[in-house]
C-alpha angles and dihedrals in degrees: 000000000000129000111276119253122196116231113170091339100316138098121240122231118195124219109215128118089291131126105268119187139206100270091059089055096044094040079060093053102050093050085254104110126036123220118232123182104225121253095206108130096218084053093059095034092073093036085056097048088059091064093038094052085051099049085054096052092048090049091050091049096254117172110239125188104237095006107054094022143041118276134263109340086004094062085101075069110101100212108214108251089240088050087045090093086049102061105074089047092064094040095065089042100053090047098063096100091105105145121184138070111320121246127274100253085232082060085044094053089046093054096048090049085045100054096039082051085075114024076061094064083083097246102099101070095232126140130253080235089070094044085054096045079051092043088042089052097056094037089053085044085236101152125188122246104243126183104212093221135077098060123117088184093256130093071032127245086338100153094037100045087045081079092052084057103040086060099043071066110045103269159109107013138306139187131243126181091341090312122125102220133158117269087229097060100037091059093049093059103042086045101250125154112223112245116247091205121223117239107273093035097093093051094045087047093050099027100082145066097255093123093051090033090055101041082051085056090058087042101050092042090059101042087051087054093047096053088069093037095057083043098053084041093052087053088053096049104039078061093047084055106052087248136175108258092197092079084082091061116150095211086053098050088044092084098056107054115183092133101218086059087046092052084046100053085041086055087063105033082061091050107051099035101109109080091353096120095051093048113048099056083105100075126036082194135026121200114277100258086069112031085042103038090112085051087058094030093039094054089067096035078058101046098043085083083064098031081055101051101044083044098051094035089061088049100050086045122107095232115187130085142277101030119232110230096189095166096051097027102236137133109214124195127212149116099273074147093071110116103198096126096051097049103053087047087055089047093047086040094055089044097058103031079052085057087055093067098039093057092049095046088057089048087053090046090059103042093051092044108084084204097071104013096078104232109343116132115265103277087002096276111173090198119114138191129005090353097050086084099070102029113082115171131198086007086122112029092062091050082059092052084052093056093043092054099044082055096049093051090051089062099055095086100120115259087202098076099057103084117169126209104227143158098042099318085296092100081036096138106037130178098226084201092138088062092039090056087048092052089048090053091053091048087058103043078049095048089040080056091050087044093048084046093053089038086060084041099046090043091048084039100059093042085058097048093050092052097051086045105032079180099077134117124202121220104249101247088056089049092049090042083047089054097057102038081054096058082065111038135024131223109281105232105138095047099258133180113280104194097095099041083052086045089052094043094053098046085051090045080053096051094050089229092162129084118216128191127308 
């Protein structure tokens, strides 16, 4: 990656041959980083020696998978050299048969950056002019239309990034500022050409894994988050509870050394410190959602160094097939589409960020319960007297953490091991990544619904706490947690509708507007 330069705000990430890594896609998605094709001349030298290669086999009458013959099971079809133009034309427009919800356009501007990110290591054949159409798209904010759902994960993200093709080329529809419009139009107004693609750039724009590879970046970018946020949560809710803060220890922690367990463990040492020693003599053992919460959280702060590099080597891959070997003039065929890496991240990813939510479901369990919160009011109702009988708190809303992660453990059955055999037995082991991905982004809109429902009960749970003990002191980093949850939402005392204070609270989980820890 390149160093970042601001320009109106925003970073600039180059597009070269370059390593490139997650935040940059995710800073592109999120409208915080601008892509730039590079201008070096090195850079668009080799691009350029790819295309060319290509231009002097099919003069002297080379056979090339994708460009000289059919696609897939249909490679054994000789295409006539005045139909050649034609073909990636018809590949794109036999593909658009993409159902399902459209993507974000934060997850279409991820996917475009993705799948520039390779075409631009210089192996697809592909011309600087098609980097640029990709670059001119995201600069002019024009995003493909593209349903979520077609893709097995090989060859690759072949229906949805037909889409992605068909408007680097004028059709099918787009969206700009929140607005469906057609492709046609849009590059017309922003003054745009529509791109006539060269014979092997439909295959090189359809042939790869950019659709299950972008939606990993978002994945990856919210799991991370969540790791300090249910940590953050646990510490509140280990003080809600009355816990042992010893349970944190760093000697004991010491003997058992996988390191993301060990962060963890160190994140709530440091927020429970003040006062800790003079408050857990009660209980030699707290339940286990509480006295093991590093060893859940800690599985998937362990497993996010994995989860990055099989993320960021697929996205630093070049991806189609076949492979264009311009230095040493060869056309190599193979199966770079295959999605296999990705996949397995997104199904580990799901398991553990399902985890999440269940740990935090069986810590709410125990704060609204009066049986095993010592001493909290039942469902953590802060009514008393006459009007206590008809108010009943978080009742409900625990009852809604319950459903979402159920859901979210429902979820967790690996994607991976599906495969499917499709197009004539010659797609016949695929990677399904790219539903995998899509699983793991449900698991954690799920698990970000259970985290907006336990910020609402520690908070509840703390305020509470601190009336039955006016002695207490709160560690600094709960106080200050305290202060800006409570900027948001208000103690609960009369029973009120929820539903707007969980639908703040996830749009702040999603913005990451909370700093935690170092």
């Amino acid at each position: 990656m390149h160093p970042a330069e601001l320009n109106n705000s925003q970073r600039v990430v180059r597009f070269d041959r370059d390593r490139l890594t997650l935040e940059d896609i995710v800073d592109i998605a999120r409208g915080s980083a601008r892509a730039v094709l590079s201008n070096d001349p090195a850079f668009r030298a080799a691009i350029a020696r790819g295309a060319d290669f290509l231009d002097r086999l099919l003069r002297e009458d080379g056979t090339i998978y994708g460009v000289t013959t059919g696609y897939g099971d249909s490679c054994t079809v000789i295409v006539p050299p005045e139909l050649v133009a034609e073909l990636p034309h018809h590949l794109y427009t036999y593909h658009g048969c993409g159902l399902g919800e459209y993507l974000t356009p934060a997850q279409t501007r991820a996917v475009l950056a993705v799948r520039l990110a390779s075409l631009s290591k210089g192996f697809s054949g592909v011309s600087v002019e098609l980097l640029e159409q990709i670059a001119r798209l995201l600069d002019a904010g024009l995003l493909p239309l593209i349903p979520s759902e077609g893709s097995v994960g090989a060859s690759g993200d072949l229906t949805p990034l037909s889409y992605l093709a068909a408007v680097l080329c004028g059709e099918r529809e787009v969206w700009r500022d929140g607005v469906q419009m057609p492709a046609a139009q849009a590059l017309a107004e922003a003054g745009i050409a529509p791109l006539r693609l060269r014979p092997k750039e439909g295959l090189a724009i359809m042939n790869g894994t950019a659709v299950m590879t972008a939606l990993a970046c978002l994945a990856y970018d919210r799991a991370a988050y969540l790791t300090r946020l249910c940590t953050r949560i646990t510490a509140m809710a280990s003080f809600a509870l009355d816990g042992n803060a010893h349970h944190f220890d760093e000697t004991l922690f010491s003997v058992k050394p996988h390191p993301g367990m060990q962060g963890v463990a160190g994140w709530l040492r440091a927020d429970l410190s003040v006062g800790a020693a003079e408050r857990n003599g009660q209980r030699l053992q707290d339940r286990y959602s509480i006295r093991c919460a590093p060893h859940v959280i800690g599985v998937l702060a362990d497993a996010l160094p994995f989860f990055r590099q099989s993320i960021e080597n697929e996205l630093n891959s070049a991806n189609d097939n076949p492979i264009i070997d311009a230095e040493g003039e060869r056309v190599l065929h193979g199966g770079h589409f295959y999605g296999g890496h990705i996949a397995f991240a997104m199904d580990s990813m799901k398991n553990t960020v399902a985890n999440l939510a269940d740990l935090l479901d069986r810590q709410m369990a125990l704060m609204v319960d009066s049986r095993y919160s010592h001493g909290l009011p039942a469902n953590l109702s802060a009514v008393q007297g006459p009007r206590a009988a008809i108010n009943h708190g978080l009742k409900a809303l625990q009852i809604s953490a319950s459903a979402w992660t159920a859901e979210a453990l429902k979820l967790t059955m690996p994607a991976s091991v599906f495969s499917r055999s499709t197009e004539c037995h010659n797609q016949d082991k695929v990677s399904m990544g790219t539903i995998a991905a899509r699983d793991c982004l449900r698991v954690l809109e799920l698990t970000e619904q259970v985290v907006a429902a336990l910020l609402i009960t520690v908070r509840q749970g703390v305020w509470l706490r601190c009336r039955l003990d006016p002695s207490l002191v709160l560690p600094p980093a709960l106080a200050a947690m305290m202060d800006v949850l409570g900027q948001d939402i208000a103690p609960i005392e009369e029973d009120r509708r929820l539903e707007p204070d969980l639908r703040l609270l996830i749009e702040r989980t999603r913005a990451q507007a909370w700093t935690l820890y170092a």
